[in-house]
Residue, then its C-alpha position, 0 to 999 in steps of 0.5 A: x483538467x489532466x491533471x484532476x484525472x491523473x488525481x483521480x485515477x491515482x486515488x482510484x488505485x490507491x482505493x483499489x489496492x487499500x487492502x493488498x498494500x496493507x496486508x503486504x506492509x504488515x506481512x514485511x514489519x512482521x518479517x522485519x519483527x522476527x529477524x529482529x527478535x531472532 
């Protein structure tokens, strides 16, 4: 059972911060895109 709730919690989070992981990534692969480009 602990480790269903660990699952849980972390998928919790996951869902939680979805979005700000998203926009984080796509902020780096654009900053990665210019310095590759420049």
């Amino acid at each position: 059972m602990a480790v269903v709730a660990v699952l849980y919690c972390f998928f919790f989070i996951l869902e939680f911060f979805d979005e700000d992981i998203y926009e984080i990534i796509g902020s780096n692969f654009k900053i990665s895109q210019r310095k590759f480009f420049a």
